[in-house]
C-alpha positions in Angstrom: 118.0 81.1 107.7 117.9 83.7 110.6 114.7 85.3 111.8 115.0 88.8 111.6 112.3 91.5 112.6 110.5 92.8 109.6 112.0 96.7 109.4 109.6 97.4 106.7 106.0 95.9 107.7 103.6 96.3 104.8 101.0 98.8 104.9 97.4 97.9 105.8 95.3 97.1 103.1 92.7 100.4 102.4 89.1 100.3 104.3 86.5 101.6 102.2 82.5 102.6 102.9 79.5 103.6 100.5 78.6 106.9 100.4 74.9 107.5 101.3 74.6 110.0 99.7 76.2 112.2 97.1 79.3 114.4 97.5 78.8 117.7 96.1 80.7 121.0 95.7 78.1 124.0 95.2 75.5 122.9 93.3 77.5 120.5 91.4 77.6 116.3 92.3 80.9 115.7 92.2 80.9 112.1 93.9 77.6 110.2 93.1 75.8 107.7 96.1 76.5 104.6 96.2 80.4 105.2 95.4 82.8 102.9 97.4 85.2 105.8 98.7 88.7 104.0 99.7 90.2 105.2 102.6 94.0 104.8 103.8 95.8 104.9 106.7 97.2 109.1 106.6 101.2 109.1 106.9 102.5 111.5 109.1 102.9 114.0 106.2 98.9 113.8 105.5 98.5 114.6 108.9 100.5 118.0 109.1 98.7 120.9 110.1 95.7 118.6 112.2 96.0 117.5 115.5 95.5 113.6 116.4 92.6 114.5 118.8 90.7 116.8 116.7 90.6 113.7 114.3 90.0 111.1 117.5 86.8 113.7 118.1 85.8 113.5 114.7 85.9 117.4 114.1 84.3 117.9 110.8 87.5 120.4 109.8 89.8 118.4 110.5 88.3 115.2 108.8 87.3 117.3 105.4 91.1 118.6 105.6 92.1 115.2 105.5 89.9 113.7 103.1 91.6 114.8 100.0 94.6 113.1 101.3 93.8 109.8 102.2 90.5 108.9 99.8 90.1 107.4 96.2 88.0 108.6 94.8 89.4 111.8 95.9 86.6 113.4 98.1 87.6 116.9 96.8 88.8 120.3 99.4 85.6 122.3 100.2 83.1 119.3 99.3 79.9 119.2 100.9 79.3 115.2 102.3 76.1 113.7 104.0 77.0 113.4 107.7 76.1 109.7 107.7 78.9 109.7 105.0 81.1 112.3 107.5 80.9 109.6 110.8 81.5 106.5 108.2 85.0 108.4 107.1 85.4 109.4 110.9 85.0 105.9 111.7 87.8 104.7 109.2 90.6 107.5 110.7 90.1 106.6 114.2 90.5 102.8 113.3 93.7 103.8 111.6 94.8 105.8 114.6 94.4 102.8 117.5 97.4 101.0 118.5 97.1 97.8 118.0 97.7 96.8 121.4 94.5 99.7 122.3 92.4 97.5 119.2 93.4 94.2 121.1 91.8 95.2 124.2 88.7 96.0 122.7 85.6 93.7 123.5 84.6 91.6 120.5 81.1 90.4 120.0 
């Protein structure tokens, strides 16, 4: 048996949050609170058309253009989201964007 790099690692498993509050389009609740919204890590194809530091900023365009991309359920284009809810999603794409050698060098409590 040969060891052999693995070409093909397998992609991290999804992080999720609870919504605080609901997600709503117009007047209308599309998403209610207490949802777990699953987020995945964006390929580079979910990231065309945004820039990696407008979502290391947490720009509120940039993150609601991504949303529909990379959440189940689907937080939907043009959705209106609690900014508690806005930073928790922020929070999940930045992890996602750290090296893992720039995660490693973090302080852990």
């Amino acid at each position: 048996m040969t060891d052999t790099p693995d070409l093909f690692p397998a992609a991290p498993a999804p992080a999720s949050f609870t919504l605080d509050a609901a997600v709503t389009v117009g007047d209308a609740e599309v998403i209610p609170a207490g949802t777990v919204i699953q987020v995945r890590r964006p390929t580079s194809g979910e990231l065309r058309g945004l820039t990696i530091n407008a979502l290391l900023n947490c720009d509120v365009v940039a993150l609601l253009t991504l949303a529909p991309r990379i959440t189940t359920p689907m937080i939907p284009k043009g959705a209106t989201l609690d900014p508690a809810d806005l930073t928790q999603l922020g929070g999940e794409v930045m992890d996602f964007l750290l090296p893992r050698a720039a995660k490693a060098a973090l302080p852990t409590s």
